[in-house]
C-alpha positions as a Markdown table, in Angstrom:
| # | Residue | x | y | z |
|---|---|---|---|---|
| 1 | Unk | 9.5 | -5.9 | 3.7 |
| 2 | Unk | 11.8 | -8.5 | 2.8 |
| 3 | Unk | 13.5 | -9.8 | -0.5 |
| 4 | Unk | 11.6 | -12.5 | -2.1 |
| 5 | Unk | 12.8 | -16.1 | -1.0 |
| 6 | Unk | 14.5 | -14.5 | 2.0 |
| 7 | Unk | 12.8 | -14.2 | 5.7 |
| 8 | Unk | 13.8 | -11.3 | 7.4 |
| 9 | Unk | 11.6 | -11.2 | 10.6 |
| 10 | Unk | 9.6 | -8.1 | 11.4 |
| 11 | Unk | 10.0 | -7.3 | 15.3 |
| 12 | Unk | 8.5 | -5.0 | 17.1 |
| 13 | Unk | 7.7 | -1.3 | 15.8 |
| 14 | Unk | 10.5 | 1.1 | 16.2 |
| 15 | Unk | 12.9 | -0.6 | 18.9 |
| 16 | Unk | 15.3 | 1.8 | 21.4 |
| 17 | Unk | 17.2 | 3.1 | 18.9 |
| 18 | Unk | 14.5 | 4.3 | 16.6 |
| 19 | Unk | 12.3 | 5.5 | 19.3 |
| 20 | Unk | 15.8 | 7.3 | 20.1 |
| 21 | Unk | 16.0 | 8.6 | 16.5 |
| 22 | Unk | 12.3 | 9.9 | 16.6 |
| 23 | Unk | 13.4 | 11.7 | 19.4 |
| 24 | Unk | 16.2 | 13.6 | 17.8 |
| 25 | Unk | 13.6 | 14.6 | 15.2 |
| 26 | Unk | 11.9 | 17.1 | 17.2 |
| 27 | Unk | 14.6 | 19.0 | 17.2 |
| 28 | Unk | 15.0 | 19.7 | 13.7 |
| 29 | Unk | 12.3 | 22.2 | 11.7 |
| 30 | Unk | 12.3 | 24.1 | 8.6 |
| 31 | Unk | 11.9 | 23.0 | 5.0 |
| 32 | Unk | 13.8 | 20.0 | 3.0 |
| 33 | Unk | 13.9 | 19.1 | 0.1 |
| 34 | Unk | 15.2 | 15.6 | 1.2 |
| 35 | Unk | 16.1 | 12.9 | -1.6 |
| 36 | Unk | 13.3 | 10.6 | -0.5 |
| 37 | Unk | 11.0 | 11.7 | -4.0 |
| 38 | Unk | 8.0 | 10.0 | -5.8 |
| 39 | Unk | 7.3 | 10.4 | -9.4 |
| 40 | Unk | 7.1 | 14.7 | -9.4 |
| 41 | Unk | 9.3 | 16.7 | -9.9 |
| 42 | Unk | 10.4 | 18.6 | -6.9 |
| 43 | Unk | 12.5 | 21.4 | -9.3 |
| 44 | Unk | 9.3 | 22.1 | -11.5 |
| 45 | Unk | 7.9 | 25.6 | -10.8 |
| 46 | Unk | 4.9 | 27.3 | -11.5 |
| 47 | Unk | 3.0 | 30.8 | -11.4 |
| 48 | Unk | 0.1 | 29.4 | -9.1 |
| 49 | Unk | 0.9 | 27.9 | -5.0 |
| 50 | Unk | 2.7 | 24.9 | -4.8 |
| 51 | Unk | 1.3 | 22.3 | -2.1 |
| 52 | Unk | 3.9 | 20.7 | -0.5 |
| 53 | Unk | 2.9 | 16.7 | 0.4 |
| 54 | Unk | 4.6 | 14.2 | 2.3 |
| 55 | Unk | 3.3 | 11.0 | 1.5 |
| 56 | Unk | 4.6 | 8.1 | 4.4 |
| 57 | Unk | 4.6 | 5.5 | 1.6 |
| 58 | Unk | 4.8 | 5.6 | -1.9 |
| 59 | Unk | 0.9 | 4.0 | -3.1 |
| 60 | Unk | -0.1 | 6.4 | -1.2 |
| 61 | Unk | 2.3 | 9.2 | -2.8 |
| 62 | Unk | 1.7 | 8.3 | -6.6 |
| 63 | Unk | -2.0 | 8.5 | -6.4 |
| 64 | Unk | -1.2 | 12.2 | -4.5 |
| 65 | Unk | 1.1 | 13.4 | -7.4 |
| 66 | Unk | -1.7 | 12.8 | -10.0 |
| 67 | Unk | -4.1 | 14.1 | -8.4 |
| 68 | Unk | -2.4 | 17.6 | -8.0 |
| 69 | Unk | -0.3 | 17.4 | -10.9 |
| 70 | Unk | 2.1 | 21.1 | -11.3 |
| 71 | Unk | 0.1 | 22.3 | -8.0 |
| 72 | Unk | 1.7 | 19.9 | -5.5 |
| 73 | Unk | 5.0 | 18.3 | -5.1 |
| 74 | Unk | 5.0 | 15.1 | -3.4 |
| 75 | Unk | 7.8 | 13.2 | -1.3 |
| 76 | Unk | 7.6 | 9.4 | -0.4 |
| 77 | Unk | 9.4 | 8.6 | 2.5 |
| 78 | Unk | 9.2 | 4.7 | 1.4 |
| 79 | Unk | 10.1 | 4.5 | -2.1 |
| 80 | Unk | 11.9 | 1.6 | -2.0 |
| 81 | Unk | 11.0 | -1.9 | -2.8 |
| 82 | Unk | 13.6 | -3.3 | -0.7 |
| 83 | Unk | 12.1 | -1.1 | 2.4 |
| 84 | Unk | 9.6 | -2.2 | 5.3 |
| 85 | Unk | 7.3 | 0.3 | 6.3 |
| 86 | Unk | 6.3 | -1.9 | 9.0 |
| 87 | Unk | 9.8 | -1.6 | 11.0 |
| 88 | Unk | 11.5 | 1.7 | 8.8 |
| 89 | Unk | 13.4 | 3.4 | 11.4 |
| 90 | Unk | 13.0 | 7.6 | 10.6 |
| 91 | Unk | 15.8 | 9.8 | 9.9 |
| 92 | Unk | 16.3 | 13.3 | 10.8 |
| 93 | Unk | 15.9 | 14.2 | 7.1 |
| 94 | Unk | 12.1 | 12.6 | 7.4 |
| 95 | Unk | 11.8 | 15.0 | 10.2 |
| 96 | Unk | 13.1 | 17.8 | 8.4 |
| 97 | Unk | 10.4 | 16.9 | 5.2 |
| 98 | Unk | 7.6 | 16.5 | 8.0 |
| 99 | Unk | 8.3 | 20.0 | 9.3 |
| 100 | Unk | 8.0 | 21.5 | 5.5 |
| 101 | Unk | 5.2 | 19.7 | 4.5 |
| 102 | Unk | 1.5 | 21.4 | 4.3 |
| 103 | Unk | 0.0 | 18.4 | 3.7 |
| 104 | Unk | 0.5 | 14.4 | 5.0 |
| 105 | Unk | -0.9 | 11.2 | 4.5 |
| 106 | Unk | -0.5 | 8.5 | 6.4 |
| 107 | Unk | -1.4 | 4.8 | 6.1 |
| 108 | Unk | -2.1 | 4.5 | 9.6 |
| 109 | Unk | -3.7 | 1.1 | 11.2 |
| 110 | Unk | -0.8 | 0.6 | 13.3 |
| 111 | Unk | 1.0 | 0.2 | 9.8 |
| 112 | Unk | 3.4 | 3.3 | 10.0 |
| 113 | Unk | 3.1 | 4.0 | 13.7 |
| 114 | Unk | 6.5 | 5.8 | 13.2 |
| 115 | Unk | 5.0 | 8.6 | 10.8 |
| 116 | Unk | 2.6 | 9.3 | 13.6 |
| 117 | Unk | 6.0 | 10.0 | 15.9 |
| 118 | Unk | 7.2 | 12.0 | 12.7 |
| 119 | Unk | 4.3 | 14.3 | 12.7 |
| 120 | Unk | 4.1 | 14.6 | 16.5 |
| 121 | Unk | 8.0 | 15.5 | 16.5 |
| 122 | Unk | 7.3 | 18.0 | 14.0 |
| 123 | Unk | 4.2 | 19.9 | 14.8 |
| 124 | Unk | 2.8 | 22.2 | 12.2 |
| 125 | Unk | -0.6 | 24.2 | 13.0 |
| 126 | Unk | -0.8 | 25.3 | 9.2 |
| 127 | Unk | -0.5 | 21.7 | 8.1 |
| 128 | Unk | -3.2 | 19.1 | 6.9 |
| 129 | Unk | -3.0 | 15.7 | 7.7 |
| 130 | Unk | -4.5 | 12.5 | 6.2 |
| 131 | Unk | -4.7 | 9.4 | 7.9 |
| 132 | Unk | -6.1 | 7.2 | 5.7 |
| 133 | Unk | -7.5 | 4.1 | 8.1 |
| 134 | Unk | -9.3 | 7.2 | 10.3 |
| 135 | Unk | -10.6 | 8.1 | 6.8 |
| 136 | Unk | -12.2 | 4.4 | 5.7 |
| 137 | Unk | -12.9 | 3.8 | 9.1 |
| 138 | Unk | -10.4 | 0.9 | 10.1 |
| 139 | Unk | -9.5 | 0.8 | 13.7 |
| 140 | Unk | -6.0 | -0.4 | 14.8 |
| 141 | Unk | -6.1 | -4.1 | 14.9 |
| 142 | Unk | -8.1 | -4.1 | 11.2 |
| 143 | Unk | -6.4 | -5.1 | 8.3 |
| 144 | Unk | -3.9 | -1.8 | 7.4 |
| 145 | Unk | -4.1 | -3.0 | 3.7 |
| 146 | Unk | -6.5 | -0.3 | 2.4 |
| 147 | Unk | -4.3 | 0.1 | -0.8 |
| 148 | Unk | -5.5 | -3.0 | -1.9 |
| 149 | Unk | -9.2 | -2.0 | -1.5 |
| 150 | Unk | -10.5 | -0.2 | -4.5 |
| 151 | Unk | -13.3 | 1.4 | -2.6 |
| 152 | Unk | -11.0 | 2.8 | -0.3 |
| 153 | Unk | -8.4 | 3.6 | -3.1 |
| 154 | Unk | -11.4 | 5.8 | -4.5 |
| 155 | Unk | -12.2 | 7.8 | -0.9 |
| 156 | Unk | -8.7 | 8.7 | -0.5 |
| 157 | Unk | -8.8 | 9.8 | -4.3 |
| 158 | Unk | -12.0 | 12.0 | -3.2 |
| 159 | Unk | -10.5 | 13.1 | 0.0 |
| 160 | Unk | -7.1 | 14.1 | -1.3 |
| 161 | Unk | -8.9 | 16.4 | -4.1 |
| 162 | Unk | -10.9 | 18.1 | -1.3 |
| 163 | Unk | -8.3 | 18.6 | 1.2 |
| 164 | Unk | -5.8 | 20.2 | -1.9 |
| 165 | Unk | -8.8 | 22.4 | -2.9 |
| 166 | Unk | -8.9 | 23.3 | 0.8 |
| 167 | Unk | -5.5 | 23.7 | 0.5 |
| 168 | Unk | -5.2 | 26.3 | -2.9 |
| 169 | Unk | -9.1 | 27.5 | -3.2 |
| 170 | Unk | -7.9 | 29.6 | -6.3 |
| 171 | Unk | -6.8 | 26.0 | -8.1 |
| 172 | Unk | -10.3 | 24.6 | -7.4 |
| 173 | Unk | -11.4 | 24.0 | -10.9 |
| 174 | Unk | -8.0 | 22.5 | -11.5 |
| 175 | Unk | -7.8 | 20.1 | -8.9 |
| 176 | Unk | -11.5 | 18.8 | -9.9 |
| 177 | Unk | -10.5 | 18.5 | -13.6 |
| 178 | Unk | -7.3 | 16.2 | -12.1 |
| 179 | Unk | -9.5 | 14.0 | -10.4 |
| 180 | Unk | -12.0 | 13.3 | -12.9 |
| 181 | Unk | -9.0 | 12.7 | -15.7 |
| 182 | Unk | -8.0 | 10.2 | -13.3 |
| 183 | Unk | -10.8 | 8.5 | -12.6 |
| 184 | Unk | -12.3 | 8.1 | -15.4 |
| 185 | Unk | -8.8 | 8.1 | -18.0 |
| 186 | Unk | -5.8 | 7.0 | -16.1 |
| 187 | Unk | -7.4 | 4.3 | -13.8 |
| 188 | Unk | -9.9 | 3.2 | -16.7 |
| 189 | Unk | -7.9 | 0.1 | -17.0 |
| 190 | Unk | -7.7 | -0.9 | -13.5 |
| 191 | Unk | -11.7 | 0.0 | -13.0 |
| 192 | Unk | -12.2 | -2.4 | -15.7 |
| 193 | Unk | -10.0 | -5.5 | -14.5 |
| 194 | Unk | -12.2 | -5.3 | -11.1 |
| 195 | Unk | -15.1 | -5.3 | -12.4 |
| 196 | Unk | -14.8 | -8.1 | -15.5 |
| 197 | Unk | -13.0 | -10.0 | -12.8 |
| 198 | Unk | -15.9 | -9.6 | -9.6 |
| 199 | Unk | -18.5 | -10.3 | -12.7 |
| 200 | Unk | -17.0 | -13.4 | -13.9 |
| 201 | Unk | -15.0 | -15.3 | -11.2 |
| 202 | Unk | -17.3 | -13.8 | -7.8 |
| 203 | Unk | -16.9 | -16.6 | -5.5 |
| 204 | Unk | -14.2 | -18.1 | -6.9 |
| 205 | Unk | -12.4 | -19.8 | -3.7 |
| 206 | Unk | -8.7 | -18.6 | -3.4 |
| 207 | Unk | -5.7 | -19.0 | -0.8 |
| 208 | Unk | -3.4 | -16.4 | 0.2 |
| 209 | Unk | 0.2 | -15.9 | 2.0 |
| 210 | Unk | -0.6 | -13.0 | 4.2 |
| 211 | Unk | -3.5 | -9.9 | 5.1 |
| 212 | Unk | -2.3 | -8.0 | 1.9 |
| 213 | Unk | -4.3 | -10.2 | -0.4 |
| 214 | Unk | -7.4 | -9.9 | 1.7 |
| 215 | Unk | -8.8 | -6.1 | 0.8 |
| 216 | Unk | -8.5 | -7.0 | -3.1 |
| 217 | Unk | -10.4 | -10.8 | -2.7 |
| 218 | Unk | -13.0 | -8.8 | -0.9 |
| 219 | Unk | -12.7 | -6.0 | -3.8 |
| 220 | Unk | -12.9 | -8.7 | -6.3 |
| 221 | Unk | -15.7 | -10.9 | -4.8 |
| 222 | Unk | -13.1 | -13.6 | -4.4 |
| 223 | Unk | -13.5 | -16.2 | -1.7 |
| 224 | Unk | -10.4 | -16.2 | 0.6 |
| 225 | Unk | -10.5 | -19.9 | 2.5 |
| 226 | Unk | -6.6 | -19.2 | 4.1 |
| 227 | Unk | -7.2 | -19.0 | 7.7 |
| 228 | Unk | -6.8 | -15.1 | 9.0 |
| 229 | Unk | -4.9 | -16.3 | 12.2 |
| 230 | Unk | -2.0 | -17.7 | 9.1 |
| 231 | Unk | -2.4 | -14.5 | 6.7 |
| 232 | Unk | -2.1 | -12.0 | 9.7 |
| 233 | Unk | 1.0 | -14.5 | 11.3 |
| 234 | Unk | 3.0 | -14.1 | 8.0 |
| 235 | Unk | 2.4 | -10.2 | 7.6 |
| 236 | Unk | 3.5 | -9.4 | 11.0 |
| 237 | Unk | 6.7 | -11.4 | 11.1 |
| 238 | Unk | 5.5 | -14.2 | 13.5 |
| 239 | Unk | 5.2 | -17.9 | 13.4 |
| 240 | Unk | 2.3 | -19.4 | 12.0 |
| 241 | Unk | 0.4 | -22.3 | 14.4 |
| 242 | Unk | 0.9 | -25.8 | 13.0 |
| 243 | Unk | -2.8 | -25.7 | 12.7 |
| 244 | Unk | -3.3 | -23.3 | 10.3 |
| 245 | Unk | -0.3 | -24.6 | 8.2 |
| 246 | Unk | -2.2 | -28.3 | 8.3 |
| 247 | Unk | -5.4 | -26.2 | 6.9 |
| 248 | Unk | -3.5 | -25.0 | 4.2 |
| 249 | Unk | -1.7 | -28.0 | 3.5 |
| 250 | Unk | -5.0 | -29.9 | 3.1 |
| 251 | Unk | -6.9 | -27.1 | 0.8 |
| 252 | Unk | -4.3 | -27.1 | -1.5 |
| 253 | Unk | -4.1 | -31.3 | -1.9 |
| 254 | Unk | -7.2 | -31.6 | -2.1 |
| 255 | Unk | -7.6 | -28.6 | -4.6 |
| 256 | Unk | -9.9 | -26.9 | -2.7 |
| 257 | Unk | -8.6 | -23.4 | -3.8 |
| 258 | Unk | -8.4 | -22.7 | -7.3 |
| 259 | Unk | -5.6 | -20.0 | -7.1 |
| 260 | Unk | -2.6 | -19.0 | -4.9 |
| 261 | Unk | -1.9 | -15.7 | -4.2 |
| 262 | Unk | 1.2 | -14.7 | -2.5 |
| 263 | Unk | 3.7 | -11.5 | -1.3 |
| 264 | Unk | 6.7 | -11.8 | -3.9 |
| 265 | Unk | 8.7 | -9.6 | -1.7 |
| 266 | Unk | 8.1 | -11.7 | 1.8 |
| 267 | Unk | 8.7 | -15.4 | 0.4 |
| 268 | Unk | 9.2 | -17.0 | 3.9 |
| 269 | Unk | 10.3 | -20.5 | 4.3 |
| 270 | Unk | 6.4 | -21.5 | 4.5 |
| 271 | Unk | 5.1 | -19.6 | 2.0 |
| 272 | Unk | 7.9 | -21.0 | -0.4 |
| 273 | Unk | 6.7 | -24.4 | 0.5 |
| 274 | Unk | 2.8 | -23.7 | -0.4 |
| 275 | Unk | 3.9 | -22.4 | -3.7 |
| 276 | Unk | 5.7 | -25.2 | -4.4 |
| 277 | Unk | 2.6 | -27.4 | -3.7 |
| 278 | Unk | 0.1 | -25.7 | -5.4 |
| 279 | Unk | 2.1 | -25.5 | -8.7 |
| 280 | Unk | 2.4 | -29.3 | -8.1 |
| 281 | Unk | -0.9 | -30.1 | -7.3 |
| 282 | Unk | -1.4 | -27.7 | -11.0 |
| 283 | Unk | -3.0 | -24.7 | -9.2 |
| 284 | Unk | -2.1 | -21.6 | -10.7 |
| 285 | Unk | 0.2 | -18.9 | -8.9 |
| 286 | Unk | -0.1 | -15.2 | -9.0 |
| 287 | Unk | 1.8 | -12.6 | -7.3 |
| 288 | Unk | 1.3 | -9.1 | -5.5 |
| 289 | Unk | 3.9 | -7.1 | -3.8 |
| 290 | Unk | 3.9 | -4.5 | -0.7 |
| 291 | Unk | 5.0 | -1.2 | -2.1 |
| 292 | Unk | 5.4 | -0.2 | -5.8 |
| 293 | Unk | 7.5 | -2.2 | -8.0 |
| 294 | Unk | 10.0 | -1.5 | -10.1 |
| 295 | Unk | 10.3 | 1.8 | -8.4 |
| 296 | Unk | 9.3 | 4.5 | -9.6 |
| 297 | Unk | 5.8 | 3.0 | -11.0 |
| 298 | Unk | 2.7 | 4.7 | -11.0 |
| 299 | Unk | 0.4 | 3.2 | -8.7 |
| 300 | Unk | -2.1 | 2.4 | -11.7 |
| 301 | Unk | 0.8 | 0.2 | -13.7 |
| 302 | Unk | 1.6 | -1.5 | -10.4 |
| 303 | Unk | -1.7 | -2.5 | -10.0 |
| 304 | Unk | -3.2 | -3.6 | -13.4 |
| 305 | Unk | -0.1 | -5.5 | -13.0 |
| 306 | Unk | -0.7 | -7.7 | -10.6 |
| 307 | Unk | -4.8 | -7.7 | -11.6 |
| 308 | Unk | -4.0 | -9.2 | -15.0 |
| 309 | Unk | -1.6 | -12.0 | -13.1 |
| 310 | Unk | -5.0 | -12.7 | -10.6 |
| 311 | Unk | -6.8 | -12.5 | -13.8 |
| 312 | Unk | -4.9 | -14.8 | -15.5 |
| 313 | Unk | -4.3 | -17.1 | -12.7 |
| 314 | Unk | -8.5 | -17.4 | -12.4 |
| 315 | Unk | -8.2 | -18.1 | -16.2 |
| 316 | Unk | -6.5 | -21.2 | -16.3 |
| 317 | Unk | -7.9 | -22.5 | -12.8 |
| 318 | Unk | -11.6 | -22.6 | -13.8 |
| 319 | Unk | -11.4 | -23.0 | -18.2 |
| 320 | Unk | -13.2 | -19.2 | -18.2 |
């Protein structure tokens, strides 16, 4: 991930020295109670089992902590906006989390190909993992953004709740009763901005900076018109084609898009300059980020967020 405004460029996944690193990992075992922590808290205790969970990134994590609430305690190993989780490098303290955990989910996709080396390193026969692009059915090469999707948001709800019911049979009733107060209670308000925005902007025709933006558009009924070749160029680190930046450049003079969404924390050079000419060509700009921000928000807050920006951007695009 980069800082917004800045380009830092995303090379290939896990060079010598964190292949190196991954290596070193399989020689450490045992639990951790490493300071890479979501939202529990790791020093609560209980009368009933404790499910230990590693999440690989923190979206991923926070829904994980709700859902189990004082039956699980959850570590993030990304819990930090200023981290990639496309190039993090894992240390032996990940390793030493991995090897505690009972349960893990990760993103998968190809987009945390070093917490598949994690769990590999650190083999566990008692453990349950997650892989959440297996889950939705997303094959490497497919669009790793399943966060963004809000059906796929609510399988990995329904999965997670089944697997931690697996996991402690005697906290069954519990774990149901978790799930359904966060369905239907704590994501309420996020439920409700996808569906008022899918009912009254569906079609709406949008441009984007990168592949995050494309699960929600699709979640939304939005109409993405940003080439794929340019969105999947700019969230992989590489150079867009002059091509695509000429598409762009002539949808947003000619107003064909009504709204600009773009990455707040991977403002390259280009997408910096398509901000700049939508707001001049009076096309309204929302903003998304990668992981949680501030850190330490819930994934719902993070979310309903960002949805009332799109929301708002939609707003004042089309008089509705």
């Amino acid at each position: 991930m980069r800082t917004a405004g800045i380009q830092i460029s995303r090379p290939a996944r896990l060079i010598a020295g964190g292949l190196a690193a991954v290596a070193a990992l399989a020689a450490t075992s045992g639990c951790s109670t490493a300071s890479s922590s979501d939202t529990a808290d790791a020093g609560s205790t209980t009368a009933s089992k404790t499910i230990k969970v590693v999440a690989a990134e923190n979206f991923w994590g926070s829904i994980a902590t709700q859902l189990g609430g004082d039956h699980v305690q959850v570590k993030s190993i990304i819990n930090n906006p200023n981290a990639d989780p496309h190039d993090y490098e894992p240390t032996a303290a990940n390793g030493r989390l991995v090897a505690g955990a009972q349960y893990t989910i990760v993103n998968g996709i190809g987009y945390d190909a070093w917490a598949d080396k994690l769990l590999s390193a650190n083999p566990e026969s008692g453990r349950t993992d997650l892989k959440v692009g297996d889950l939705v059915g997303i094959k490497p090469g497919g669009n790793p953004h399943r966060w963004y999707s809000p059906d796929n948001v609510h399988q990995v709800i329904e999965k997670i709740t089944a697997d931690y019911k697996k996991l402690d049979p005697a906290d069954a009733a519990y774990f149901d009763t978790q799930k359904t107060t966060f369905e239907t209670k704590t994501l309420a308000p996020y439920n409700k901005l996808i569906a008022d925005i899918k009912a009254k902007y569906a079609n709406t025709p949008i441009g984007a900076s990168e592949s995050i933006v494309t699960p929600l558009a699709e979640g939304l009924g939005l109409k993405m018109l940003t080439p794929e070749s340019f969105l999947d160029a700019i969230s992989e680190g590489t150079d867009p084609t002059a091509k695509d930046k000429q598409t762009i450049d002539q949808q947003i003079s000619q107003k064909q898009i009504k709204v600009y969404v773009y990455n707040s924390q991977n403002a390259t050079p280009d997408v910096q300059a398509q901000v700049k000419a939508a707001k001049a060509k009076g096309i309204p700009v929302a903003t998304v980020t990668e992981t949680l921000t501030p850190a330490g928000a819930s994934f719902q807050a993070w979310q309903v967020r960002q949805l009332q920006g799109i929301e708002k951007a939609l707003g004042q695009a089309t008089g509705r």
